[in-house]
C-alpha positions as CSV (number, residue, x, y, z in Angstrom):
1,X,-2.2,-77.5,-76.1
2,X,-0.5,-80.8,-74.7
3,X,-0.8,-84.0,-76.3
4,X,-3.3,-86.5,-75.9
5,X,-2.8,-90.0,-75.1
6,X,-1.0,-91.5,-78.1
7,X,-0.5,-94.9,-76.0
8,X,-4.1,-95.3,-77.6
9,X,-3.9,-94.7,-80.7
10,X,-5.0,-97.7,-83.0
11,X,-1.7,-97.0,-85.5
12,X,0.6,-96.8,-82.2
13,X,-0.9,-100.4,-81.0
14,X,-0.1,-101.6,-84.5
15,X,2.9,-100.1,-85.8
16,X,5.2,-99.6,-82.9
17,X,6.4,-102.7,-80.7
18,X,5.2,-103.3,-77.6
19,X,4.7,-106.5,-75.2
20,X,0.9,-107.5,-73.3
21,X,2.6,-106.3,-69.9
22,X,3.0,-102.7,-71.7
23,X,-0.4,-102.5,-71.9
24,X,-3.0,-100.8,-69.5
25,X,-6.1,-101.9,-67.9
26,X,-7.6,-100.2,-71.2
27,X,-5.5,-101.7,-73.8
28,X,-3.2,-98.4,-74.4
29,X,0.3,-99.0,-74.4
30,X,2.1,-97.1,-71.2
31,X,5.4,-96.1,-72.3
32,X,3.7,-93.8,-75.1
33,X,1.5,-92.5,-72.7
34,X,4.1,-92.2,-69.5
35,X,6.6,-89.9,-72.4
36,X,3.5,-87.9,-73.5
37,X,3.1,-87.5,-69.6
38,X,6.3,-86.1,-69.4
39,X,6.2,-84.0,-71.9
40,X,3.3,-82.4,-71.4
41,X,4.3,-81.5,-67.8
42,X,7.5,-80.2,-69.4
43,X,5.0,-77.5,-70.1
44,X,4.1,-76.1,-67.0
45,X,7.9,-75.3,-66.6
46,X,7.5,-72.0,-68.6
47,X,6.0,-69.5,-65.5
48,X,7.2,-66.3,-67.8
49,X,5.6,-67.5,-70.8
50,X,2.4,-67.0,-72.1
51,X,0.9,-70.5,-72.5
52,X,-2.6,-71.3,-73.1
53,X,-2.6,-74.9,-72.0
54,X,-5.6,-76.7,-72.7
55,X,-5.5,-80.5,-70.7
56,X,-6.5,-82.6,-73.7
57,X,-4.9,-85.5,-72.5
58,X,-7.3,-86.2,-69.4
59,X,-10.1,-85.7,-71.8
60,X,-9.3,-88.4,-74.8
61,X,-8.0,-90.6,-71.9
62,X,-11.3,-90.2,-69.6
63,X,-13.2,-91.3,-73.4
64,X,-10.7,-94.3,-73.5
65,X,-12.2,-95.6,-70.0
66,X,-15.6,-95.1,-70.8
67,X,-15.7,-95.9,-74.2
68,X,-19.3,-96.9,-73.7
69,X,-20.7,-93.8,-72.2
70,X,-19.6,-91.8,-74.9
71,X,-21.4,-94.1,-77.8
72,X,-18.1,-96.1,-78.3
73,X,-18.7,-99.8,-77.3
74,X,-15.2,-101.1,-79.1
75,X,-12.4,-100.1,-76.9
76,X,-8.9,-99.8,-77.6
77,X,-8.3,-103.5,-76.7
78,X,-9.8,-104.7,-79.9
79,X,-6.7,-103.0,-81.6
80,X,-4.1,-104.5,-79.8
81,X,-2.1,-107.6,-81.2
């Protein structure tokens, strides 16, 4: 399993410094989410293994930008400093 977007996380946005240009359209800070990124494409460099990789990442993200749809109408923005 990779690892979902941790740029979004409420005790990221809180805990970790970061500066209003860090931040994406939907409040999550991009340098925790460009090295989660990377990381999890670090595990598609493993043909021999036997990986069950499940995308995670695109799914907590895709909640993120529609925070609405999915019964969410606070966004990651209202946890940002």
């Amino acid at each position: 399993m990779d690892v979902g977007p941790q740029g979004c996380l409420p005790l990221v946005l809180s805990q970790f410094p970061h500066s209003a240009a860090d931040l994406d359209e939907h409040g999550c800070a991009r340098p925790f989410n460009e090295a989660v990124v990377f990381y999890n494409r670090l595990l598609d460099q493993f043909p021999a293994a036997s990986i069950i990789y499940v995308d995670t990442y695109s799914v907590l993200y895709a909640m993120v930008q529609n925070a609405p749809r999915f019964g969410n109408p606070i966004t990651r923005k209202h946890f940002s400093p």
